[in-house]
N, C-alpha and C positions, 0 to 999 in steps of 0.2 A: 281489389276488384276480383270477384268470381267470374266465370264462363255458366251463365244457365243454358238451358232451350224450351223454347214454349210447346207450348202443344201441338201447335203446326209444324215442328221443326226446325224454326229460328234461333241462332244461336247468339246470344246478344253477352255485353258484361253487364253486372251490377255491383255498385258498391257496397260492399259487404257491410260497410261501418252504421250504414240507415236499416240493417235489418234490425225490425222489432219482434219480431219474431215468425214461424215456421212451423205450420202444419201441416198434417197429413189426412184429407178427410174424403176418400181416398186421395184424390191428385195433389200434390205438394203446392200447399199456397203461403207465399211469402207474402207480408205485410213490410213495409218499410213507413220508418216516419213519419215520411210527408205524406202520407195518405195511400200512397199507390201499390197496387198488387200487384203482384203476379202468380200465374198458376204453369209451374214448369215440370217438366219429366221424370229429373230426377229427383232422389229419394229424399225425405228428411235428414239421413243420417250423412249424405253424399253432401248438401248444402252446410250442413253441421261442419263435416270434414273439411269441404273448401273455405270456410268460414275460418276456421282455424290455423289452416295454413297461411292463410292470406293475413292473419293478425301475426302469425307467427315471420310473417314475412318485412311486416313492417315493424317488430320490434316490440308488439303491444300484447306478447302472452308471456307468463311470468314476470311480470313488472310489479303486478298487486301482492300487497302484506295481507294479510288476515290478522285482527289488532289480536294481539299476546304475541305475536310471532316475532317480532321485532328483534333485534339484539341490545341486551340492555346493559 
């Protein structure tokens, strides 16, 4: 779960794991999954960041092989 804020100021969480993706066109809009948007304050690289830490939080960055990588 991330901490966003909307553009009025509200500070809500979102589950990180439904982002489909995050852009910046100016104002930062998150698209998730299921259909629903949001347009929040901070930056694309900020949402990237807590994105990251929040998978790093639960165990799910550095998990994936890249195929050759393997030990054989």
């Amino acid at each position: 779960m991330i901490r966003v804020t909307t553009l009025r100021g509200e500070e809500f969480v979102l589950n990180a794991l439904f982002i489909e993706t995050v852009k910046a066109e100016p104002d930062t809009i998150i698209h998730l999954y299921n259909g629903k948007t949001y347009i929040v304050t901070e930056t694309k690289d900020q949402i990237i960041d807590r994105t990251t830490a929040f998978y790093s939080s639960i165990g799910l960055m550095g998990t994936t092989v890249t195929r050759g990588e393997e030990d054989e």
